[in-house]
N, C-alpha and C positions, 0 to 999 in steps of 0.2 A: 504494500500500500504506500502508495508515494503522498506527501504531504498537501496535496494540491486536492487529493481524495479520490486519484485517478489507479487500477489498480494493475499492474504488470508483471506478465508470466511467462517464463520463457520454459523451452524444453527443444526435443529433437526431435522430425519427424522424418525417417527415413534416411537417417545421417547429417540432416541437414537443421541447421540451429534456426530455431524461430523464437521471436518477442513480438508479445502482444503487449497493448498500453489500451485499455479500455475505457472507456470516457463514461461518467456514470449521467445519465440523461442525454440529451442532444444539443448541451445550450451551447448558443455561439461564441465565439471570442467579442471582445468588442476594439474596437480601432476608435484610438487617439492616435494621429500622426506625430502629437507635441508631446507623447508618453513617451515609455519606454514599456508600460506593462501593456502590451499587445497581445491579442491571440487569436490566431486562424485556424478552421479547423477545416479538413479536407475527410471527404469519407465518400466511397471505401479509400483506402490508400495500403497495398499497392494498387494502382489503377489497371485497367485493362484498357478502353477508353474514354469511357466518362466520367466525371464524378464531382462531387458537389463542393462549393468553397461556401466556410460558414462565416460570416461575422457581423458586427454590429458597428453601425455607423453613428455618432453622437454629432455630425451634423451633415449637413448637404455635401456632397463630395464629387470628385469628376476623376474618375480610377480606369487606370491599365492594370490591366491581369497579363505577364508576360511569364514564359515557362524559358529557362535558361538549362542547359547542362553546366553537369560541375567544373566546366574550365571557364564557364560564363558566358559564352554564346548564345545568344537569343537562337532558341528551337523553334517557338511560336508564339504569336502575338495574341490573347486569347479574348480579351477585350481592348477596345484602345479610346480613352476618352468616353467612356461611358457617365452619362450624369446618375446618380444615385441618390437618393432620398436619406434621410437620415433615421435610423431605423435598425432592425433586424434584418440581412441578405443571405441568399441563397442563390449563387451562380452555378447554375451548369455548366458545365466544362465540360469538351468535346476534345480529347485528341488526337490530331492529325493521325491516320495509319500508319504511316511512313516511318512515325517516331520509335526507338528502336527500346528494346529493354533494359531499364537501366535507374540511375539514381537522377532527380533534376531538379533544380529550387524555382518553384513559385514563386513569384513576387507580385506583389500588390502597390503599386505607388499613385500619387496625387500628384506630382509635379512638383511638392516641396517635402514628402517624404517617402518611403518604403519602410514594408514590410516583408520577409521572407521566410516558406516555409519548405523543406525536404517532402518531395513525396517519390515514386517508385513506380514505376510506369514495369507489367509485365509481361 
């Protein structure tokens, strides 16, 4: 049980090491740009190729959703200037086929900040 109240379990299936990290409810992260206590939630993760981005907006916003690989390269551009309400969000997220299996950080920016998450494309 990790401190946050989230609970995580690892073991082996097949020789291969898994860790789960279960979130207890579905609530979303919420986004301040001028914080630092952020949090996005993406589910399922790993991905196949859709899946949802959670979080909460505290005011009006105008957000890029871009999906990088780990050397930093833009893969895909998944929203671009989107306006958004201030609120509770739930983005669908589509990824391209093409995309290959692997590790790659979401990010969410406004134009004067970012946020970034690991997800797992498989």
């Amino acid at each position: 049980m990790q401190t946050d109240a989230k609970i995580v379990a690892a073991g082996s299936v097949d020789g291969d090491f898994v860790l789960v990290r279960y979130l207890s409810g579905l609530e979303v992260g919420v986004v301040d740009f001028s914080s630092s206590q952020n949090t996005l939630f993406v589910y399922p993760n790993p991905i196949e190729r859709e899946t949802t981005l959670g979080y909460t907006l505290l005011a009006d916003a105008t957000l890029s959703i871009d999906l990088y690989d780990i050397n930093g390269r833009l893969v895909q551009s998944l929203v671009k200037q989107g306006k958004r309400s201030a609120g509770e969000q739930k983005e669908m997220l589509n990824l391209e086929p093409s995309i290959v299996p692997g590790s790659y950080i979401l990010v969410l920016s406004n134009g004067s900040g970012r946020l970034s998450l690991q997800i797992v494309k498989q």
